[in-house]
C-alpha positions as CSV (number, residue, x, y, z in Angstrom):
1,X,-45.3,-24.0,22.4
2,X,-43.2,-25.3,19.6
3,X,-39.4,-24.3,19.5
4,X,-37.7,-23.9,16.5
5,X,-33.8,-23.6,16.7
6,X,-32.2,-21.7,13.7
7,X,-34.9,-19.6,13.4
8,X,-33.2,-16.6,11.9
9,X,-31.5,-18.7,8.9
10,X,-32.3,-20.7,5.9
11,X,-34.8,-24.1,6.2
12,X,-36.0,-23.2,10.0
13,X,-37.5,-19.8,9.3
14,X,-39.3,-21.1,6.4
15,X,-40.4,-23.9,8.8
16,X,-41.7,-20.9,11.1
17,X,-43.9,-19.6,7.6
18,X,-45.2,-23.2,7.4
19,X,-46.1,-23.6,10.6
20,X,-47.9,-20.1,10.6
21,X,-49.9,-21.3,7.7
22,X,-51.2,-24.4,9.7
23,X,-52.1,-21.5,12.5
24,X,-49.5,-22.6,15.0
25,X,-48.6,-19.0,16.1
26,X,-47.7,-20.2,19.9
27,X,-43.2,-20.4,18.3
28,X,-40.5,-19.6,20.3
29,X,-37.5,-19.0,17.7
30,X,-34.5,-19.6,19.0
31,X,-31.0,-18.0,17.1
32,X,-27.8,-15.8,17.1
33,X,-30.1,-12.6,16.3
34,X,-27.3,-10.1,16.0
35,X,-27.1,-10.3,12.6
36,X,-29.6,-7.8,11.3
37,X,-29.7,-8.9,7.4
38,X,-31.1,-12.5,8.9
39,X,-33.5,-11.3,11.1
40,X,-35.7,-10.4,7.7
41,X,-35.8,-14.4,7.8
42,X,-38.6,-14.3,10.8
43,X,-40.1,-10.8,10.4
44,X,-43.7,-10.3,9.7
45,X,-44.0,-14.4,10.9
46,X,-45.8,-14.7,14.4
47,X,-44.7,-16.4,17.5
48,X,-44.4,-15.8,21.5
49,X,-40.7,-15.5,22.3
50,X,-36.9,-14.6,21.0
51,X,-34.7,-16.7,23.3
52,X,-31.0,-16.2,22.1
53,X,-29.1,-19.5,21.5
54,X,-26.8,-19.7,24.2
55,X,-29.5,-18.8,26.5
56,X,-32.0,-21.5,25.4
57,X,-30.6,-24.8,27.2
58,X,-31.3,-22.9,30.4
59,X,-35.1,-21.7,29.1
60,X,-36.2,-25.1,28.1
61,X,-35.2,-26.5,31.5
62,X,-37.2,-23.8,33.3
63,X,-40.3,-23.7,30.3
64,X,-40.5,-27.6,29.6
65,X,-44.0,-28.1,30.9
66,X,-45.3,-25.6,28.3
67,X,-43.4,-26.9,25.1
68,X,-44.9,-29.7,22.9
69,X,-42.6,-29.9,20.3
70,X,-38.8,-29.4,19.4
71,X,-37.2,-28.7,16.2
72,X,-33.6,-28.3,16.3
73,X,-32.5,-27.2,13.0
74,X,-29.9,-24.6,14.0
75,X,-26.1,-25.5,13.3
76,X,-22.8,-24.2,12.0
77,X,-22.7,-25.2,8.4
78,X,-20.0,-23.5,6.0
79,X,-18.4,-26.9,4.8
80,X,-15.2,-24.9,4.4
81,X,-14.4,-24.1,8.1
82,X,-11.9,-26.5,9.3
83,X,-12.0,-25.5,13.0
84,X,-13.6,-28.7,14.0
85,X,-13.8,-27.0,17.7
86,X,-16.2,-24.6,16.4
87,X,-18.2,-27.8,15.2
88,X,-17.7,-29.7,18.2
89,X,-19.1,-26.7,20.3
90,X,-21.8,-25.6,18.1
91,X,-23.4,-28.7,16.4
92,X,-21.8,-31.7,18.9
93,X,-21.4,-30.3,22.8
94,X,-24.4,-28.3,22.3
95,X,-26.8,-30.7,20.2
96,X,-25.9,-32.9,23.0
97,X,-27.4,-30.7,25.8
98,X,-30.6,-30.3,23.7
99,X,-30.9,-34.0,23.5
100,X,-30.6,-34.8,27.3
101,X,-32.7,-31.9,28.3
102,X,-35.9,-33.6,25.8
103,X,-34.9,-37.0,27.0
104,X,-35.3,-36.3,30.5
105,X,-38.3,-34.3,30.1
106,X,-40.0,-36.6,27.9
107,X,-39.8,-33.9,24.6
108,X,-40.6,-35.4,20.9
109,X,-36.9,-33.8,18.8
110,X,-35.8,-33.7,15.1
111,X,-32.5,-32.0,15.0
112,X,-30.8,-31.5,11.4
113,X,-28.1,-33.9,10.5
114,X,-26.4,-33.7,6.7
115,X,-25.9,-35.6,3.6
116,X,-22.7,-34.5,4.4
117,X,-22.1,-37.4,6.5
118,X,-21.5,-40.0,3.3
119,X,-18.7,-38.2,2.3
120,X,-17.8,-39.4,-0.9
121,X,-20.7,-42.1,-1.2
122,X,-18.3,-44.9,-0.5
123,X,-21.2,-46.9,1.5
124,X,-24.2,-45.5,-0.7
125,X,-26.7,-43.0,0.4
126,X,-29.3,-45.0,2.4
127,X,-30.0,-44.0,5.7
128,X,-29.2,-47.6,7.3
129,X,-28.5,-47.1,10.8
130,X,-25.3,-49.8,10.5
131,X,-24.1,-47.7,7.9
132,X,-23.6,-44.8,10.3
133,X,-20.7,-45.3,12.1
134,X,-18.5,-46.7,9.1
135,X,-19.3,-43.1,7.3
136,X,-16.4,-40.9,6.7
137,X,-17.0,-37.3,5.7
138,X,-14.9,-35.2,3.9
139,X,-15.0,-32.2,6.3
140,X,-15.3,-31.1,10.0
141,X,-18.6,-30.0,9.5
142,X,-19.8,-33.4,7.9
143,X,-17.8,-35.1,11.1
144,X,-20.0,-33.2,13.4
145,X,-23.0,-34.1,12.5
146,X,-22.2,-37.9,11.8
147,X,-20.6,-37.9,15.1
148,X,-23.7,-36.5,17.0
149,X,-25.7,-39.3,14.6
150,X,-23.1,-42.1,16.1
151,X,-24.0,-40.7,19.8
152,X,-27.9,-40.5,19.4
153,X,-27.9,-44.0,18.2
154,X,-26.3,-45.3,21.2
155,X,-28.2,-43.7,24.1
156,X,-30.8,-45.6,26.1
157,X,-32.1,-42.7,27.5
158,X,-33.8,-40.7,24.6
159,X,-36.6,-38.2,23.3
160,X,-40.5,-40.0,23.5
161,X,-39.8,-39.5,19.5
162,X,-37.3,-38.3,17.8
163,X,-35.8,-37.8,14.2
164,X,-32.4,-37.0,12.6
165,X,-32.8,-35.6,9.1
166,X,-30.3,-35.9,6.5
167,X,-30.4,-33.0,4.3
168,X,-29.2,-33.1,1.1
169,X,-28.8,-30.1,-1.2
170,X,-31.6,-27.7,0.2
171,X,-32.4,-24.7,-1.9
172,X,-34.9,-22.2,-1.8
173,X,-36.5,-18.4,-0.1
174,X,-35.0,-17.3,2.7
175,X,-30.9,-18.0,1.9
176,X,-30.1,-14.4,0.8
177,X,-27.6,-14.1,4.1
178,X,-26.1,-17.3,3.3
179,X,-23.4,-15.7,0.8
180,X,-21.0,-18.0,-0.2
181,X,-22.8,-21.0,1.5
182,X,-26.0,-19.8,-0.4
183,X,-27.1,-22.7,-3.4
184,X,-26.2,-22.6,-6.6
185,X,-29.8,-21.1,-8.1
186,X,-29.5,-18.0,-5.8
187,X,-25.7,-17.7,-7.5
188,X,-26.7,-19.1,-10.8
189,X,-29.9,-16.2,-10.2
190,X,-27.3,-13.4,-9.9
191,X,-25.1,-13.8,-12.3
192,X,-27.4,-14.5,-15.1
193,X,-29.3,-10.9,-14.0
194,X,-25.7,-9.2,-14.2
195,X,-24.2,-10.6,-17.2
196,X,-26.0,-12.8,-19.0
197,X,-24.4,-16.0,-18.1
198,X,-23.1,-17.6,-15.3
199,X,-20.5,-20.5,-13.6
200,X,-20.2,-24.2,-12.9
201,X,-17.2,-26.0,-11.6
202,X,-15.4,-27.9,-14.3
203,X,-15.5,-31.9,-13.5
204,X,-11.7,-32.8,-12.2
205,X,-12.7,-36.3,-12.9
206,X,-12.9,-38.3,-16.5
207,X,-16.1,-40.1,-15.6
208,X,-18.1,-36.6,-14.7
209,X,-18.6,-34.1,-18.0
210,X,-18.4,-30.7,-16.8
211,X,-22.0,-30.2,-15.3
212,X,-22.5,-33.0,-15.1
213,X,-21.4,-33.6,-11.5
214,X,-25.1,-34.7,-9.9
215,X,-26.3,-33.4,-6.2
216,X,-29.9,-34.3,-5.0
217,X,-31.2,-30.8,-4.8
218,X,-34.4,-30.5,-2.5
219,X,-36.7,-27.9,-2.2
220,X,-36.9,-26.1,0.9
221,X,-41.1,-25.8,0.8
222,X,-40.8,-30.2,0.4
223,X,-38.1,-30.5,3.3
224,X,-40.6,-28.5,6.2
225,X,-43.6,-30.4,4.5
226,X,-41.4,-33.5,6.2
227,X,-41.1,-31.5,9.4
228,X,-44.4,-31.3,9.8
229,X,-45.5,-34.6,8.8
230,X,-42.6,-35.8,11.9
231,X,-44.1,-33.6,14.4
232,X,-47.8,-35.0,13.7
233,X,-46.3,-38.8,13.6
234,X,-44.6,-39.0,16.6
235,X,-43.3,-42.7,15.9
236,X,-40.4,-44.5,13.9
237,X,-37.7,-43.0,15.9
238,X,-34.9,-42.5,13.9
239,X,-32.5,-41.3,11.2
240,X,-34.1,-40.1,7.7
241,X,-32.6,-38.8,4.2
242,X,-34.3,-36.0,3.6
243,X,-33.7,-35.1,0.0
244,X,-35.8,-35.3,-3.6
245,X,-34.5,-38.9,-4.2
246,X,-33.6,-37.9,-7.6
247,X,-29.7,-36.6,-8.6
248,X,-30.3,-34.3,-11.1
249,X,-26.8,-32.6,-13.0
250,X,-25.8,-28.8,-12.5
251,X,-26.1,-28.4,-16.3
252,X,-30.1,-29.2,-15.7
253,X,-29.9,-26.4,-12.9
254,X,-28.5,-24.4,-14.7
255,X,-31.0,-24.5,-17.5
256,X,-33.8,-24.7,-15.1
257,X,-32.7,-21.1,-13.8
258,X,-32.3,-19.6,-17.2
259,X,-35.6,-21.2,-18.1
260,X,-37.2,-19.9,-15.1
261,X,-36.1,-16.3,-16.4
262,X,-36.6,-16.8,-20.0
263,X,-33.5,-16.4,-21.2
264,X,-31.0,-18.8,-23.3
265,X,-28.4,-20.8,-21.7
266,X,-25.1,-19.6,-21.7
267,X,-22.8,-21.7,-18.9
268,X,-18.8,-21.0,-18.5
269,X,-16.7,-23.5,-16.9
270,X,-14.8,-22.6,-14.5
271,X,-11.7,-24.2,-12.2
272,X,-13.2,-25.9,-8.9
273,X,-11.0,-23.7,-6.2
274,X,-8.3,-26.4,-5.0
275,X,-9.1,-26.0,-1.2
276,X,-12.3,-27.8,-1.9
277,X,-10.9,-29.7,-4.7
278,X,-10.2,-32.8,-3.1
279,X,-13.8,-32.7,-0.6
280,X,-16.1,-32.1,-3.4
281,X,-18.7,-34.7,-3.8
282,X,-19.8,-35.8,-7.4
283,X,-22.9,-37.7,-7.0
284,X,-25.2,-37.5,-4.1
285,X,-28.6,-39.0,-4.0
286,X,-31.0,-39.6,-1.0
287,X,-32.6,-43.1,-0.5
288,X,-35.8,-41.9,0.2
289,X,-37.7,-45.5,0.9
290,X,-37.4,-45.4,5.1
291,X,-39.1,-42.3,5.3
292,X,-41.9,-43.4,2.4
293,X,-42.0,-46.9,4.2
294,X,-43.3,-45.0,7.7
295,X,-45.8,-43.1,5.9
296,X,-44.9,-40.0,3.9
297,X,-46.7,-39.7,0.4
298,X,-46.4,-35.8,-0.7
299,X,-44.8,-35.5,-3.8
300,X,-41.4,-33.7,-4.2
301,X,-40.9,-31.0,-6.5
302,X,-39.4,-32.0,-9.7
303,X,-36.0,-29.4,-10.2
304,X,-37.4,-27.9,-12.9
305,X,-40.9,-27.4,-10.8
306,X,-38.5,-25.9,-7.2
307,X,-36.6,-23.8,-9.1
308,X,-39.4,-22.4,-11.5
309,X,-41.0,-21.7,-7.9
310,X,-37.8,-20.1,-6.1
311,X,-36.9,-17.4,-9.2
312,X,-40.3,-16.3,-10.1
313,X,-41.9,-15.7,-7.2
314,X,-39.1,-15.1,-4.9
315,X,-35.7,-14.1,-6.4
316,X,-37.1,-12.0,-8.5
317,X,-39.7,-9.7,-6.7
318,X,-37.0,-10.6,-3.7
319,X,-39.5,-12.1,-1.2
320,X,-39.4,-14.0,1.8
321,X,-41.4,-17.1,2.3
């Protein structure tokens, strides 16, 4: 059996569809499943068990002998919590468990870190394992996963393989419950449909044009191709970047989506709200040569590509993937 944490949200239950295309039906998806408007995430997809996801540490102890594979992918990620003991429970303490419980039964892991974790890009964005512990996010969320990076990098006793991916700005199907949190295409999607036009955040900063703030945006059908590739390597323990390798500015986005829909541009500018003001990144982009150097050689989407994708055949007719 494979697990697959998360299964209910964003990245892992299009992981589940991928895996389903490759016929690997034998999935035990594991999730908070009593939210009803996420559970259209995993529905119609097949697999052998729901295990809820403070139950599962306990199941994996008792089922270990029949599981080949783990993917931890589920995590609390709404950068603008600031509880940091609702980080430290869901995506620290409890990563923590998983990891032990795959270590000592000799389990291959990739759990999801962030791009998060570079905060402002002080020390660059390659995934250098010196780097890591001289990283300083801008939010609780970010500090979770870095510090759960920090911890995996300095146990002796750890998974036969395992992988920490550093996502970077992951759109795509399957992020219709994410609301807020949801990327800027599914906004930029909306609003465009409802009046035409829609927002970016105005740059706060005299070296950024408004727009032109740059994010490596990843498509979610490119970040499970990398899953799968992990679980079928099984070497290179490690932590990755996982994003397109290419910064690309909201303005191209932007245009992308309206281009996608056949429609003209027409962009406001808007205030960035001041209680993410001061953690908003400007420039983000993934070193992607580690994870090239052990062996991947799919090409990523180009944004234009992703997003022509995501609207047409998904947004639009509102599928699932």
């Amino acid at each position: 059996m494979i697990v697959v944490t998360g299964a209910a949200g964003f990245i892992s239950s299009c992981l589940v569809s991928r895996l389903n295309e490759d016929r690997f039906n034998d999935l035990v998806l594991v999730d908070d499943f009593s939210r009803p408007e996420k559970n259209k995430n995993f529905e119609g997809k097949k697999y052998v068990e729901l295990v809820d996801r403070m139950d599962f540490p306990a199941w994996l102890e008792k089922n270990e002998a029949q599981v080949q594979f783990v993917f931890h992918l589920g995590a609390r990620t709404d950068t603008t919590e600031f509880d940091k003991e609702i980080f430290d429970r869901l995506n620290l303490e409890y990563t923590k468990t998983i990891w032990k419980i795959c270590a000592a039964k000799s389990l291959p892991l990739v759990y999801a870190s962030s791009a998060a974790t570079y905060g402002g890009g002080e020390f660059g964005y390659k995934d250098d394992h010196n780097i890591i512990p001289q990283l300083k996010p801008l939010n609780p969320y970010g500090d979770s996963k870095n510090d759960f990076d920090i911890w995996a990098l300095q146990q002796t006793e750890t998974p036969m393989f395992w992988a920490g991916l550093k996502f970077f700005n992951v759109y795509g199907p399957n992020e219709y419950h994410k609301g807020r949190m949801a990327s800027v295409i599914m906004h930029a999607f909306h609003q465009i449909q409802e009046k035409g036009s829609m927002r970016l955040f105005k740059s706060h900063r005299p070296d950024f044009t408004d727009g032109g703030q740059m994010r490596d945006f990843v498509y979610v059908k490119d970040v499970v191709e990398v899953c799968m590739f992990l679980m079928h390597h099984r070497k290179d323990s490690g932590i990755y970047n996982l994003g397109s390798g290419k910064a690309r500015m909201f303005k191209d986005l932007a245009n992308a989506t309206f281009a996608a829909l056949e429609k003209q541009p027409q962009i406001d500018f808007i205030e960035t709200p001041v209680d993410i003001r001061d953690k908003y990144q400007y420039f983000t982009e993934a070193d992607m040569s580690k994870l090239i150097g052990i062996g991947y050689s799919k090409p990523f989407h180009t944004l234009e590509e992703g997003v022509s994708d995501y609207v047409k055949n998904y947004l639009l007719p509102g599928k699932y993937y």
